[in-house]
DRENFIZA-617525 format. One record per residue (C-alpha): x, y, z; residue in one letter; residue number from 1. Coordinates in steps of 0.25 Angstrom, whole numbers, plus 5000, padded with zeros to 4 digits. Example, Ala and Ser with C-alpha at 12.3 -4.5 7.8 and 13.67 -1.06 7.14 Angstrom:
REM DRENFIZA-617525
GUDO east north   up semi miba
GUDO 5049  4982 5031    A    1
GUDO 5055  4996 5029    S    2
REM end
This chain:
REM DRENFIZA-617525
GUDO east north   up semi miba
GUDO 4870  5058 4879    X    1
GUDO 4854  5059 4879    X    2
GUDO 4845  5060 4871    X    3
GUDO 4846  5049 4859    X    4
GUDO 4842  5051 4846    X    5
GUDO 4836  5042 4837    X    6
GUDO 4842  5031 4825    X    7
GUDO 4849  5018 4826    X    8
GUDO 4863  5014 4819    X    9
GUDO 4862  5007 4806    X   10
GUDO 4874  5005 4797    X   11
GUDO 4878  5013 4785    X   12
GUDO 4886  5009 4772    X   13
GUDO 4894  5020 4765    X   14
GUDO 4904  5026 4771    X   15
GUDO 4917  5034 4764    X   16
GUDO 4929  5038 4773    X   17
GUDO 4941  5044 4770    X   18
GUDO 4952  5040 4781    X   19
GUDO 4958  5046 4794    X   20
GUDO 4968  5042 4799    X   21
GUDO 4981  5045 4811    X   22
GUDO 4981  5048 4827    X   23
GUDO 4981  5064 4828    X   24
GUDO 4987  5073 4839    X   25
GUDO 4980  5086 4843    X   26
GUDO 4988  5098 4839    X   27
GUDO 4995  5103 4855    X   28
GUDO 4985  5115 4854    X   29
GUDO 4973  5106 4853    X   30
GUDO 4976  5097 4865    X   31
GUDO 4973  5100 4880    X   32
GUDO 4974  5091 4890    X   33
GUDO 4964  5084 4900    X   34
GUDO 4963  5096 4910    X   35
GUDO 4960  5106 4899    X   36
GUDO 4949  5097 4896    X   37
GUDO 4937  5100 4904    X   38
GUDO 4929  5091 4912    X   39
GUDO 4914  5088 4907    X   40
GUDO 4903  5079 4913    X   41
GUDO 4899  5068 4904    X   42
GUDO 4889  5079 4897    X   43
GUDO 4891  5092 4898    X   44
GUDO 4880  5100 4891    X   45
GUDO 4881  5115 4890    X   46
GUDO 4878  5127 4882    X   47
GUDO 4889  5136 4878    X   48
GUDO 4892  5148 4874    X   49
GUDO 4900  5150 4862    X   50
GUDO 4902  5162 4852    X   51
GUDO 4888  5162 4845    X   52
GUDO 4881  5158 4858    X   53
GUDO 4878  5145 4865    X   54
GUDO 4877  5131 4861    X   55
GUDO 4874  5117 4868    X   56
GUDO 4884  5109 4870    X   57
GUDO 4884  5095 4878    X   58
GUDO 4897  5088 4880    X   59
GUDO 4899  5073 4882    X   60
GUDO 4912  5068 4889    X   61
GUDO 4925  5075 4893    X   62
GUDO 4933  5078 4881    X   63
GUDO 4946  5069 4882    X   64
GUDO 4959  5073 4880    X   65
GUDO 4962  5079 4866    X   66
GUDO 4952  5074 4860    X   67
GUDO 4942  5080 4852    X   68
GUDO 4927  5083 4857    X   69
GUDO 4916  5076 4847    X   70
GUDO 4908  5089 4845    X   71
GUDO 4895  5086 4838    X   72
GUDO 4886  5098 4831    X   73
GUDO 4871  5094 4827    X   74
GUDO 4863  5095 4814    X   75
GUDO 4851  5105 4814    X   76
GUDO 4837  5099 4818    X   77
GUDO 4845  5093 4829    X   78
GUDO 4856  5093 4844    X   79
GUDO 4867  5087 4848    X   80
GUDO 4857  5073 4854    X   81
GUDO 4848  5072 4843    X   82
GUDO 4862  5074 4832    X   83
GUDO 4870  5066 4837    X   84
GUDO 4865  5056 4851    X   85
GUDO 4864  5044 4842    X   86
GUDO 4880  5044 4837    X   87
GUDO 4883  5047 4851    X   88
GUDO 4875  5037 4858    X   89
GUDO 4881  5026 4848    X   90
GUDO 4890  5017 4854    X   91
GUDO 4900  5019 4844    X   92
GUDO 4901  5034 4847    X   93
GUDO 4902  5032 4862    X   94
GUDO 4914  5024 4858    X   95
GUDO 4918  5035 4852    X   96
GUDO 4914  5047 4862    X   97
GUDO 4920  5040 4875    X   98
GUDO 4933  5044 4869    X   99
GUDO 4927  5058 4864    X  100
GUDO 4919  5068 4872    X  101
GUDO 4907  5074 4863    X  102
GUDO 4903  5088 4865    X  103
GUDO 4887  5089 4856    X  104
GUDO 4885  5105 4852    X  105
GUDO 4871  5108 4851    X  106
GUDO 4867  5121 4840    X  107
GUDO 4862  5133 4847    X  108
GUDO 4849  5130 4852    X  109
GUDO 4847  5114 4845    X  110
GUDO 4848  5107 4860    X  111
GUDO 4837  5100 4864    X  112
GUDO 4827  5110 4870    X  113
GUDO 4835  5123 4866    X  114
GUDO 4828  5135 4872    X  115
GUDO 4826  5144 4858    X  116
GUDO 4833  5155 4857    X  117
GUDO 4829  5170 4859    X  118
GUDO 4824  5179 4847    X  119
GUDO 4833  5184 4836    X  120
GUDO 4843  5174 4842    X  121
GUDO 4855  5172 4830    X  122
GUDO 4858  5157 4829    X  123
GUDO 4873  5157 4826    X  124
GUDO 4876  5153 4812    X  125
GUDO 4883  5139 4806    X  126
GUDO 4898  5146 4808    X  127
GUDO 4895  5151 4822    X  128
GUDO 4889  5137 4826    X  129
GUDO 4902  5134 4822    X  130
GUDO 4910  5145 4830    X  131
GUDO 4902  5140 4843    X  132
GUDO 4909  5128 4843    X  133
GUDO 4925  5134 4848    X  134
GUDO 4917  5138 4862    X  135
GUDO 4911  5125 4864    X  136
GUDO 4925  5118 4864    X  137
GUDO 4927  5128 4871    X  138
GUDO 4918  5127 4881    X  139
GUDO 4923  5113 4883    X  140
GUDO 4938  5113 4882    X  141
GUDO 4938  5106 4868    X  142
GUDO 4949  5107 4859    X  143
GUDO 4944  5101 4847    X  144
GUDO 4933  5092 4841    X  145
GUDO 4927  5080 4832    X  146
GUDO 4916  5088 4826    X  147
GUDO 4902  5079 4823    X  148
GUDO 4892  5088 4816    X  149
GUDO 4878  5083 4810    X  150
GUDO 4873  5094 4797    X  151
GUDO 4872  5110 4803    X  152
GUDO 4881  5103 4814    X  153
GUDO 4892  5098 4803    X  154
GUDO 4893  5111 4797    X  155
GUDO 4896  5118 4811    X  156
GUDO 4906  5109 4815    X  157
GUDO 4912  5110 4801    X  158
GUDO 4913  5124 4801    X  159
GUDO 4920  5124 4816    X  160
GUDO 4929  5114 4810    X  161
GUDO 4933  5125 4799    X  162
GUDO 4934  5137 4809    X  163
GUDO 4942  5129 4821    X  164
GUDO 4949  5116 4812    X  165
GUDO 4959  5115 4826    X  166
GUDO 4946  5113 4832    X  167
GUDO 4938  5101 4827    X  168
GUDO 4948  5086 4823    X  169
GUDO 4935  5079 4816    X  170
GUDO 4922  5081 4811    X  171
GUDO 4910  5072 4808    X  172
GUDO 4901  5078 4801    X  173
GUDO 4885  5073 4797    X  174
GUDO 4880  5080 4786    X  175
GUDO 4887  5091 4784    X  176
GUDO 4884  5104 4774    X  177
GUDO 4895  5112 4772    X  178
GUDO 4889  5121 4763    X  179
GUDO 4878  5134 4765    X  180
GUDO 4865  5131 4761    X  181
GUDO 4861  5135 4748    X  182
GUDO 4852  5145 4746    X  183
GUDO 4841  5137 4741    X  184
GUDO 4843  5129 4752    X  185
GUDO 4842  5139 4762    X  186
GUDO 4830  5145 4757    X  187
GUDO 4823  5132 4754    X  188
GUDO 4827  5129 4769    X  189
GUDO 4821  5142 4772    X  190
GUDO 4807  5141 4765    X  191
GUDO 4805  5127 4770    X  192
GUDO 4808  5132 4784    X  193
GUDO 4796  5141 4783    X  194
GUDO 4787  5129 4780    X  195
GUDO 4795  5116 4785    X  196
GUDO 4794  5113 4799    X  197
GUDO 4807  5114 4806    X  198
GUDO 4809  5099 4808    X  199
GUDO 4806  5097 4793    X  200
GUDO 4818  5106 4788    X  201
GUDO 4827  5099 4800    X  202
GUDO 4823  5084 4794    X  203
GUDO 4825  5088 4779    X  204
GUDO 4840  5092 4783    X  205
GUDO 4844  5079 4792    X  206
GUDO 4835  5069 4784    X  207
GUDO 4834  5067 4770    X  208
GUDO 4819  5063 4765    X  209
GUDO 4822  5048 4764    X  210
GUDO 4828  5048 4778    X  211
GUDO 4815  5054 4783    X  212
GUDO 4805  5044 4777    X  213
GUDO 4814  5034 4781    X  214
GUDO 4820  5035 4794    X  215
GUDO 4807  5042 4799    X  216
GUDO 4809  5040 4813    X  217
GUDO 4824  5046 4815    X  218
GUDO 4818  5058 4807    X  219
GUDO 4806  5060 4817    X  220
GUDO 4815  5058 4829    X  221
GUDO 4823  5071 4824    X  222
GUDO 4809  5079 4820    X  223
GUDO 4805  5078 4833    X  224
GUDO 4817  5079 4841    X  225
GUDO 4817  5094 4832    X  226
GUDO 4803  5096 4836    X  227
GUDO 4803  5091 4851    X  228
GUDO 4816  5095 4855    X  229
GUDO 4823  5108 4846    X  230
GUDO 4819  5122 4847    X  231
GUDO 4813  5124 4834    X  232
GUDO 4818  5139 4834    X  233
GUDO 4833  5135 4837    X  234
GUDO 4833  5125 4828    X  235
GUDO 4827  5133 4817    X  236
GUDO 4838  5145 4819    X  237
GUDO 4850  5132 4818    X  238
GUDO 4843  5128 4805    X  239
GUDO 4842  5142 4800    X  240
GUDO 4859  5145 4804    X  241
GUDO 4861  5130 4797    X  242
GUDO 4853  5135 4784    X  243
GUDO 4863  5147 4783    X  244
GUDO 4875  5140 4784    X  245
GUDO 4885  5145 4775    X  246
GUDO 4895  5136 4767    X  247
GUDO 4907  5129 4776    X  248
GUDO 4916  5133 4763    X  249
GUDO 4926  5120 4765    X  250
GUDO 4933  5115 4754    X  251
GUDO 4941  5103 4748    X  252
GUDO 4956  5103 4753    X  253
GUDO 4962  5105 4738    X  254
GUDO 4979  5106 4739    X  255
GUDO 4985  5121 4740    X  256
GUDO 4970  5127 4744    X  257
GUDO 4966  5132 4755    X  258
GUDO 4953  5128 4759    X  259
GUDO 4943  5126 4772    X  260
GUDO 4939  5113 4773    X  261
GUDO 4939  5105 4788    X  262
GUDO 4952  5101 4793    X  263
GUDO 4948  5089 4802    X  264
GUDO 4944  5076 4797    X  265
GUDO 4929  5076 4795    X  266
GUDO 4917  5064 4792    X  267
GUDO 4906  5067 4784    X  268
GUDO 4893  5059 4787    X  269
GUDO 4880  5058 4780    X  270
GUDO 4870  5048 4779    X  271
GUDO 4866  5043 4761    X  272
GUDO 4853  5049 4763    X  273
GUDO 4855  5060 4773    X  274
GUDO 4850  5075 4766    X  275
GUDO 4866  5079 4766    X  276
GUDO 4873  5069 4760    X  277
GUDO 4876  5080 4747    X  278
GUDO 4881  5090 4757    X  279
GUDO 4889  5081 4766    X  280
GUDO 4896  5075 4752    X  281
GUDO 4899  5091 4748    X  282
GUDO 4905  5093 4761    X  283
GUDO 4915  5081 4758    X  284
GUDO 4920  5084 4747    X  285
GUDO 4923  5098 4751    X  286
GUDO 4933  5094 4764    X  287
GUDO 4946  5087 4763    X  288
GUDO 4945  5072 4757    X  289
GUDO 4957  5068 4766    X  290
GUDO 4948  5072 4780    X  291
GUDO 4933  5070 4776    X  292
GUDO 4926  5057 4777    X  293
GUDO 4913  5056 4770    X  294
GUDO 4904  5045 4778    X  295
GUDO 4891  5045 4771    X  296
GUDO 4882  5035 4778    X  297
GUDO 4873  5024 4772    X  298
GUDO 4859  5023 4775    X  299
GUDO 4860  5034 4783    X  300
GUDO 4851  5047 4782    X  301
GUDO 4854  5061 4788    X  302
GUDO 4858  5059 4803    X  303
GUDO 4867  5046 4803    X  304
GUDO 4871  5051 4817    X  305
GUDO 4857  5045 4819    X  306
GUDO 4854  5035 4811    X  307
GUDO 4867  5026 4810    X  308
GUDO 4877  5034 4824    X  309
GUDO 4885  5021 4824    X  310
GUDO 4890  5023 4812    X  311
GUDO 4892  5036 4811    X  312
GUDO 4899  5034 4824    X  313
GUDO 4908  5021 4816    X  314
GUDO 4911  5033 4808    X  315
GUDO 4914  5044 4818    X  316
GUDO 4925  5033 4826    X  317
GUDO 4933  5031 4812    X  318
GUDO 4932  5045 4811    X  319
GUDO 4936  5049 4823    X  320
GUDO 4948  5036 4823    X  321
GUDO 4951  5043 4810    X  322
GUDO 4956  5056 4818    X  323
GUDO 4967  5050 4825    X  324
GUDO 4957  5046 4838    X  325
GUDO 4957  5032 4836    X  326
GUDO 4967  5031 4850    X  327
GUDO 4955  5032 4859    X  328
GUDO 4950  5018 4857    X  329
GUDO 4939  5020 4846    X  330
GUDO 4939  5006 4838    X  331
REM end
């Protein structure tokens, strides 16, 4: 993968973890055998078309087995290589991925270079981002997925996890908001909009305002990758879907209820000073105790993918061990 982006590893502190544990076996329905599986080149990048349109996907390896695909989703402001290249490069993720194939989805229109789209175009909403995702696996003979989603990406592969639970076995997700906007944020979001430019709204959401007088140069690295390399209009029409969100509605587990929440086991990471540490502690307490891990990071602001991938990747491998895939050598 091309295209590095930015921020060496440095260590981090705090971390609470809630145990995983046992080897699990797919259900017989889930599993397919090696000639079902389709044969990719090292990367396969391609658009495809899915219910709500077509979407960017670029695939990395051949998926193995009946193992899960690692399917990332991206944060607004931002695609697949600028989200995510620095965890993937890491030497401890490509410990990790030569046993995992990895399959980067890209938001209508947020690939580098994106042609914009036509007048009076409707970008899909948050839940139909969410239904795109079926077609991809789809596309590409998947059965089932570790799900890694940064902010607007956490929310869409949270909301794919509670449509298609058989679907998705983990999910790692970076600042996640499960709840709508309010609606003095959204029409806070909307005037600023009018007299922000766009990569001043897109840096107040991934960076809080210490991170951005201190760690100036990951922050001008991300501004003018938006402004050099992303279709202002796209971008502005995936903010605009992400602003209109509407709550996730999951619940705490409590005995004798019937509640939605996620199903899988799933790690929640934020960095101390990152702008959604409040939202992501929210979205903790409303899952089951007994699946969630809460992984806040130390001296970590909002993109920890960027500033410390080694060990978020540390983090990811436990994780991952944790779900019964410890088989495959990762030590």
């Amino acid at each position: 993968m091309a295209g590095c982006f930015l921020g060496p590893p440095s260590p981090f502190v705090s971390a609470s973890r809630s145990g995983f544990s046992g080897q699990r076996e797919l259900p017989p329905e889930a599993q397919c055998s090696h000639d079902q599986i389709r044969s990719f080149p090292p990367t396969a990048e391609q658009d495809i078309e899915t219910l709500h349109g077509s979407i960017h996907v670029t695939l990395c390896g051949t998926p193995k087995g009946n193992r899960p695909v690692i399917l990332t989703y991206h944060d607004i402001g931002m695609n697949h290589k600028t989200c995510y290249n620095p965890l993937f490069n890491s030497e401890d993720m490509q410990e990790i991925t030569q046993h995992f194939a990895v399959c980067h989805v890209d938001a209508p229109g947020q690939q580098d270079s994106a042609a914009s789209f036509p007048t009076g175009y409707m970008y899909p909403s948050m839940d139909q981002l969410a239904e795109m995702l079926p077609g991809v696996l789809h596309q590409f003979g998947l059965k089932s997925i570790i799900g890694m989603g940064t902010g607007a990406g956490a929310y869409i592969l949270t909301r794919f996890a509670l449509n298609n639970p058989e679907m998705v076995e983990g999910l790692v997700l970076i600042n996640v908001n499960p709840c709508a906007e309010g609606w003095m944020d959204w029409a806070a979001s909307k005037i600023s909009g009018w007299t922000q430019a766009l990569p001043d709204m897109v840096m107040s959401h991934l960076f809080g305002k210490e991170e951005m007088q201190n760690n100036v140069e990951v922050v001008h690295t991300c501004r003018q990758h938006i402004v050099n390399d992303m279709n202002p209009g796209n971008l502005h029409l995936f903010i605009n879907v992400y602003n209109s969100r509407r709550d996730l509605e999951i619940e705490r587990p409590m005995p004798g209820t019937h509640t939605v929440t996620l199903q899988c086991p799933a790690l929640l990471v934020v960095g101390d000073s990152s702008p959604a540490v409040d939202a992501v502690v929210e979205c903790n307490s409303k899952l089951d105790p007994t699946k969630t891990t809460l992984l806040k990071m130390a001296d970590c602001g909002g993109l920890p993918q960027i500033s410390q991938p080694a060990k978020l990747a540390e983090a990811f491998k436990y994780f991952v061990q944790g779900m019964g895939y410890s088989e495959y050598g990762l030590s």
